[in-house]
N, C-alpha and C positions, 0 to 999 in steps of 0.2 A: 395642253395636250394636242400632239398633233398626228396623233397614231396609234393605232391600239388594235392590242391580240386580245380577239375573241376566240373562246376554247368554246367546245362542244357544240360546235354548230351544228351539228344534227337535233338538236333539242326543240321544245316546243317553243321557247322566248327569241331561238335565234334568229327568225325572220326580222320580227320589229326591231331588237336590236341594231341587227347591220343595218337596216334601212335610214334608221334616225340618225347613227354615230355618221354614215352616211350625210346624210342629209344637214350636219353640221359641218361638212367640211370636212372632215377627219379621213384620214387613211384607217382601211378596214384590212387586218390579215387576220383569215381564221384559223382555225385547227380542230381538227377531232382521230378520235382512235382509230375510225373507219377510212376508207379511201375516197377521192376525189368525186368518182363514179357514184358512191353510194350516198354522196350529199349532195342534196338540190341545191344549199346554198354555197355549194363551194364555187361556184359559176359569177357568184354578187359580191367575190368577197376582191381586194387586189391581188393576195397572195396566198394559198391553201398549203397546210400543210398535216400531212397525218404525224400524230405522236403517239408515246405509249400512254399506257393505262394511267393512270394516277397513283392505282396500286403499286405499279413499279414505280415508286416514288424519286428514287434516285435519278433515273434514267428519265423521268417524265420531267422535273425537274429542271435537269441541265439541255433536253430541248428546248421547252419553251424561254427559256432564256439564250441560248443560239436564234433563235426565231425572232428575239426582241434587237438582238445585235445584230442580224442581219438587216431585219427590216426597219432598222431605226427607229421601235417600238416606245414610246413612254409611256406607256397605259395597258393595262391589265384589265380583262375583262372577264371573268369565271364564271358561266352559267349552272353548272351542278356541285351539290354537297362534297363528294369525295375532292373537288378540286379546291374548293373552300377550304376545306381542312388540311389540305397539302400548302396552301399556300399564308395558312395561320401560322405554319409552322418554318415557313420559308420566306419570310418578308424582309429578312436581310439581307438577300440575296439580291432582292427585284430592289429593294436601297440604292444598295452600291452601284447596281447596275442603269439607274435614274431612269429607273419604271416605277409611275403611279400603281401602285395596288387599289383598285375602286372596291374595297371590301370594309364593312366597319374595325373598328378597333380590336386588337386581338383579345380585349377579357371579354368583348362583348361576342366575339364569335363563340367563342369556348363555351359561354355560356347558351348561347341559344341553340347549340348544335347537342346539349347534352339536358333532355326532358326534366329528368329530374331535377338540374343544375336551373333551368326554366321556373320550372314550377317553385321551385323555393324561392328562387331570388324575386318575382315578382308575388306569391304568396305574401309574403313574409313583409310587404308591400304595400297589399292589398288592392292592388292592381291587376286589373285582366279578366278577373273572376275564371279563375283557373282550375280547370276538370281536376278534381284530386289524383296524382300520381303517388305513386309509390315505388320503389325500387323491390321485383319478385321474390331477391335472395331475403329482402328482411320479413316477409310475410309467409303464413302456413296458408294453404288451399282453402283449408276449410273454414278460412276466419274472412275470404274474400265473397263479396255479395256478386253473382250473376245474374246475367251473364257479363263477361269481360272483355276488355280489350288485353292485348298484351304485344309490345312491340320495342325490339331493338333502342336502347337510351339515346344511340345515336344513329336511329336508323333516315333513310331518306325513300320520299317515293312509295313509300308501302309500301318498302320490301318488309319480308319478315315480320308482319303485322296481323296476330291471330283473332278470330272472337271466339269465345271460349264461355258456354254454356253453363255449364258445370263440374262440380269435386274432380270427378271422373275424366274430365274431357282435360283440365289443368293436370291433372297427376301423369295423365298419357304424355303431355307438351315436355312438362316437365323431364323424363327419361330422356328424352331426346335434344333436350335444348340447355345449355348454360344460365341457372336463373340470375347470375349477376351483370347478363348484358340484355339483360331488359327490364323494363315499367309495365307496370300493372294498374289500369285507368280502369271505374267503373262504364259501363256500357251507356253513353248518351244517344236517345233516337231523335232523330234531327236532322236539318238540311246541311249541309258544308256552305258557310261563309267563307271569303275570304277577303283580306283588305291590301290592297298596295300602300304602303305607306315610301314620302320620301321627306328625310330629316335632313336638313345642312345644321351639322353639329356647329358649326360658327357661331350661328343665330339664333340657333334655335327654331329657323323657322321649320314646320311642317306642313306635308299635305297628305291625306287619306281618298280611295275609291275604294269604295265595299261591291263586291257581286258575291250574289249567289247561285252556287254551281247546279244548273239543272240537271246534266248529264255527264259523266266523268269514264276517265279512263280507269282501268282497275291500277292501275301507279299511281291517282291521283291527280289526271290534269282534267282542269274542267273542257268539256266540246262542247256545250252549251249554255249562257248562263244570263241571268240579269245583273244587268246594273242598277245601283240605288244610291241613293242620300239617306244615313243613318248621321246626324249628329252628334247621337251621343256612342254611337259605337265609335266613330271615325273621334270623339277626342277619348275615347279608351283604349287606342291603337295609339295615339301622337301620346299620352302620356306613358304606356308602358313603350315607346318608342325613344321617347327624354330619360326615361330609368336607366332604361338596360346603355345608354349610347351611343345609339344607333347612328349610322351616316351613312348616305344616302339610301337607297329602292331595297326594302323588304317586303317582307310578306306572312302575315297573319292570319292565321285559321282558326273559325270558331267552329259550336257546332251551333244551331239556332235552335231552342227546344220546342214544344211543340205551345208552350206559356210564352213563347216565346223573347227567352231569357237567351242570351248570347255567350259561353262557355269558350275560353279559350282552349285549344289547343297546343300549340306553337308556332314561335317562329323561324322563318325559312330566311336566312340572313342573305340572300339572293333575289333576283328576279325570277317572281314566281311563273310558272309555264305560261297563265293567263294574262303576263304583264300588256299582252298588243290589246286587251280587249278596255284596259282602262287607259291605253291612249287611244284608242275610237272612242270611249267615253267621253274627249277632253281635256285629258292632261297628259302631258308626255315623260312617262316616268325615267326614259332612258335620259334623253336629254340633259334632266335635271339631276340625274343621278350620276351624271359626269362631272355639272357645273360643283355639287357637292366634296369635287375633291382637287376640283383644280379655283376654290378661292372663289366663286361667283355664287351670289343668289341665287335661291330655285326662284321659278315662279310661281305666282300666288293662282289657288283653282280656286276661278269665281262662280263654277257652276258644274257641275255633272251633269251631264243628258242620260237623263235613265234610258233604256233600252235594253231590247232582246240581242242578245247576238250566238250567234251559231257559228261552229268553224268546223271546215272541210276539209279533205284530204283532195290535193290536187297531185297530174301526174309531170315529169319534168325529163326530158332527153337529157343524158347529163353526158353521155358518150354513145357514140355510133359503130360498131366492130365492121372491119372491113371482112369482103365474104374470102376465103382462102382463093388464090390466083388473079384477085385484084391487087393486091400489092405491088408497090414499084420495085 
């Protein structure tokens, strides 16, 4: 690979990303929905470009493939869910056109991007030790134990993700909500884990970073967290990582209970927002999450450096307006 479109560089993973693909050498063109001016990293990248939504799928589509032919792109790089799922469904396209997709396999996408489709397949497993789901349409109110969770099958980020107390508070959701596009988890109190995992489906080989999110955004991204060494959670990541057939850099969410028992959530078949904080850890997940699809070994993590890390919001001149009557 000698070039590669990153989409959604406004995001939380996109700094480390461009810096490492960077830092291998690699030609960096980004893209995001918004304009030049409204992303810091559109300044780090060789070549910016705004495109549409993802929603407009069609149209969002045949940019970023314009964008790989002009800039003589062979690599794909998708930092959020809606793009994943657009390009699960379009990887004939980036074929023909001799662009790498760094995404894993398509049953494996389908699967991790659809909870209850999650929960069964590694259930069924016994793998994960996995929060009981249920699909809302097959359940009555009053037969679920609260309080609840309940959120979109395929939802991303916390959108559309309720907790729900009781009878009463479910039968409200319900009037207003379609119960066959959501799951219905019982209510875990607990810290949020989460693990970077990165697979070279080749070999087989894996590697795991677990942190736990001290402080978070309400979508979901940790702003401050610890790093740790878990053994045996980090091979309960590499082995439902071997299940599902994972390839390259995901990302796994527990909740930790207070017995301190480790409950899955799901996984995020992407680089999770916190991905820069487990290469300040010591391992470079971008890197090796490239080498994963162009034929090379990842590297082996001989150690994690536990630590605190905290992230900030800094500010960036991205463009200067000239005052009216200074124009040439």
């Amino acid at each position: 690979m000698k070039a590669a479109v990153v989409t959604a560089i406004g995001s939380f993973s996109a700094d480390i990303v461009i810096k490492n693909l960077k830092n291998m050498g690699l030609k960096v063109i980004g893209c995001d929905i918004y304009p030049a001016e409204w992303i810091a990293d559109s300044s780090n990248v060789s070549a910016f470009y705004q495109v549409p939504l993802a929603t407009q799928e069609e149209q969002y589509v045949e940019a970023i493939l314009t964008i790989c032919r002009e800039e003589a792109a062979d690599g794909l790089i998708v930092l959020t869910d809606a793009e994943v799922d657009v390009w699960n469904r379009h990887r004939k396209e980036l074929k023909e056109a001799g662009v790498i997709l760094c995404l894993s396999p398509e049953d494996t996408i389908t699967i991790c991007r659809d909870k209850m489709k999650l929960y069964e397949f590694l259930s069924e497993r016994g793998i994960g030790n996995m929060i009981p789901t249920r699909m809302l349409a097959d359940i009555s109110p009053e037969s679920i134990t609260y309080p609840a969770v309940v959120k979109p099958f395929d939802g991303r980020s916390s959108q559309g993700l309720c907790y729900l107390h009781n009878q009463e508070e479910m039968e409200r959701f319900l009037t207003g909500s379609k119960a066959d596009n959501y799951v219905v988890q019982p209510y875990f109190k607990g810290s949020i884990i989460t693990v970077d995992v990165v697979r070279q489906a080749d070999t087989e080989q894996s590697e795991a970073v677990c942190r736990k999110e001290l402080l978070r955004t309400p979508n979901g991204a940790g702003t401050s967290v610890v790093v740790f060494s878990n053994p045996v959670l980090e091979a309960m990541c590499k082995e439902a990582a071997r299940a599902l057939g994972i390839k390259g850099c995901v990302n796994f969410e527990f909740i930790e209970g207070e017995d301190g028992t480790y409950s899955m959530l799901e996984c995020n078949p992407r680089f999770s927002g916190g991905v820069e904080f487990s290469c300040m850890a010591g391992y470079d997940c971008v890197s090796n999450h490239v080498k994963c699809f162009t034929g090379q070994d990842i590297q082996p993590l001989d150690c994690v450096t536990e630590l605190y890390i905290a992230r900030k919001y800094e500010e960036y001149v991205t463009k200067v307006l000239e005052k009216e009557g200074m124009k040439e």
